[in-house]
N, C-alpha and C positions, 0 to 999 in steps of 0.2 A: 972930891967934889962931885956934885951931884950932874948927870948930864941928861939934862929931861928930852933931847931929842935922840937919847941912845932907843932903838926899835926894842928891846926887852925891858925896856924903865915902860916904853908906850904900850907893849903889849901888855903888862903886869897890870894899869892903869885900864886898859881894855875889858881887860879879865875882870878884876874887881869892880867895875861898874855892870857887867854886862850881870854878873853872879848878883849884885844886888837891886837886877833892874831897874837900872838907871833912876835911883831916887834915893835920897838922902836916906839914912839908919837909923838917924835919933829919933828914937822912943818920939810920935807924936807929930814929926816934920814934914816928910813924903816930899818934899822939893823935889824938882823933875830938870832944876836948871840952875847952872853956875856952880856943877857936881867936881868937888875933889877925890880923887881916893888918898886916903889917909893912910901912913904906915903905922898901925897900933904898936910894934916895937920898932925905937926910933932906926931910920934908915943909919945914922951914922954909931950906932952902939950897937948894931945888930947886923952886921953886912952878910949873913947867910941868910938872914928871912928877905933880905931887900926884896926877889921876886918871888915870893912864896906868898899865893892869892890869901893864905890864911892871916897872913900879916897885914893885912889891907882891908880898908873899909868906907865904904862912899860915905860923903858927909856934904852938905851943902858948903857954900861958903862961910856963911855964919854958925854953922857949927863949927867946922874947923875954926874959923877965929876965935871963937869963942874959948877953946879948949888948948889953944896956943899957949905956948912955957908951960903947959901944965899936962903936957900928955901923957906923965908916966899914973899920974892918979886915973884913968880913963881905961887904962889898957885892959886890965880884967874886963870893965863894964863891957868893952866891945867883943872881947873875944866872947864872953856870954851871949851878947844876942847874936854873933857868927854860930854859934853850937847851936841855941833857939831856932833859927834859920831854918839849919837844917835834920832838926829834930820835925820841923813840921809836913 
């Protein structure tokens, strides 16, 4: 079970917003508020990426719901613009 007030779940959550400057990833969004970070591979089928910033991705709120029950179709797209990121 997931313990969102453990200080390494907060800090991973820290990291991955501060890396994508605090605004949403989808192609198009830029939201600046009500930011999730996203685990692109799921936190419970993947428990060694859990804090690894590469596994993570700010998403607003409506992207993540949006992409709910369906995050395994998503995963490439985001680790793509993670690589794009910092290609640039």
């Amino acid at each position: 079970m997931r313990n969102y007030r453990d200080p390494q779940y907060i800090q991973w959550r820290k990291d991955v917003r501060k890396r994508d400057h605090n605004c949403c990833q989808w192609p198009g969004c830029n939201k600046k508020t009500k930011l999730q970070a996203h685990h692109i591979q799921k936190w419970s089928d993947f428990p060694g990426l859990r804090y690894h910033i590469d596994n993570g991705i700010t998403l607003c709120k409506d992207h993540h719901n949006m992409i709910k029950d369906n995050e395994e179709n998503y995963s490439g797209f985001f680790f793509k613009l993670i690589l794009n990121k910092r290609g640039k």
